[in-house]
C-alpha positions in Angstrom: -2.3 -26.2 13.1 0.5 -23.9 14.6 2.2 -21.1 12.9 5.3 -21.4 11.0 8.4 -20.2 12.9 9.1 -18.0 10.0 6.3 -16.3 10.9 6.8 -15.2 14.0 10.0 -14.2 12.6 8.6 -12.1 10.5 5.8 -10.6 12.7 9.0 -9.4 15.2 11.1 -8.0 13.1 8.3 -6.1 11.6 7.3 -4.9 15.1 11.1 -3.5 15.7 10.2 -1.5 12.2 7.3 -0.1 13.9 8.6 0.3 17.5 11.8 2.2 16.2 11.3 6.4 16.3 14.2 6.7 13.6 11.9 5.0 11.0 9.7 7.1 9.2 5.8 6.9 9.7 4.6 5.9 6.4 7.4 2.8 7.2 6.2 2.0 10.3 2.6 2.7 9.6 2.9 0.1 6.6 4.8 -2.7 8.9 1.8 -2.3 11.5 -0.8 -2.9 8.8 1.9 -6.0 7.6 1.4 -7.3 10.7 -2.1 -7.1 10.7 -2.4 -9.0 7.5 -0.1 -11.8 8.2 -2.3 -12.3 11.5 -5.4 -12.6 9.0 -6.3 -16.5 9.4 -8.7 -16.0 6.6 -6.0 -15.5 4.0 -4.5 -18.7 2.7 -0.6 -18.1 4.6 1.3 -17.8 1.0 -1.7 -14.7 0.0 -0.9 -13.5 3.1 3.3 -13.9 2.8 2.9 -12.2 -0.9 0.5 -9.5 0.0 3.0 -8.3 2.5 6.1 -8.9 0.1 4.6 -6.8 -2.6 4.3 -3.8 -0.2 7.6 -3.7 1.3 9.1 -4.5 -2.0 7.3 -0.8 -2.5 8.7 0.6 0.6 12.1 -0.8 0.6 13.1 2.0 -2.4 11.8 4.5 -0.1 15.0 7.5 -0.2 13.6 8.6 3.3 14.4 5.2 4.9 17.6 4.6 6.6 19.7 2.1 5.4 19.4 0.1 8.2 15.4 -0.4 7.9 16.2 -1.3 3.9 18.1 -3.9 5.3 15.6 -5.4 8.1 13.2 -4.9 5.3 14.7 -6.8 3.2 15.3 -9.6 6.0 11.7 -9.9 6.4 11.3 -10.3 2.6 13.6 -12.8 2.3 11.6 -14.7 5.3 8.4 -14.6 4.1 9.6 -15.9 0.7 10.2 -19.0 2.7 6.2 -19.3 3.8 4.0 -21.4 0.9 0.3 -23.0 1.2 
């Protein structure tokens, strides 16, 4: 069985977060290890989708992030909100 498309979705934007130099590295350390746990087929896809949620829900406060990551982070949430068992 394929991949959702929101997925994938997901999975770039979050490896423009880590890719970007004007992000701070506790951000773009925690979108790396995002990616890694969405890309975790052991995980039931929603576990995975909520596990990720909860931590950029964390990160998304952040003072030191620009407001431009806030507001891919925030894409990304609202994506993998989509993704169910």
């Amino acid at each position: 069985m394929s991949e959702p498309v929101q997925l994938k979705q997901a999975i770039d934007l979050l490896r423009k977060l880590v890719e970007d130099r004007g992000i701070p590295r506790n951000i773009r350390r925690l979108a790396s290890e995002s990616i890694e746990l969405l890309s975790d087929t052991r995980l039931s896809l929603g576990l995975r989708a909520a596990n990720v949620i909860s931590r950029l829900d964390e990160v998304s406060s952040d003072p030191n992030a620009p407001l431009y990551a806030r507001t891919l982070i925030w894409q990304i949430i609202a994506i993998l909100e989509q993704l169910r068992d």
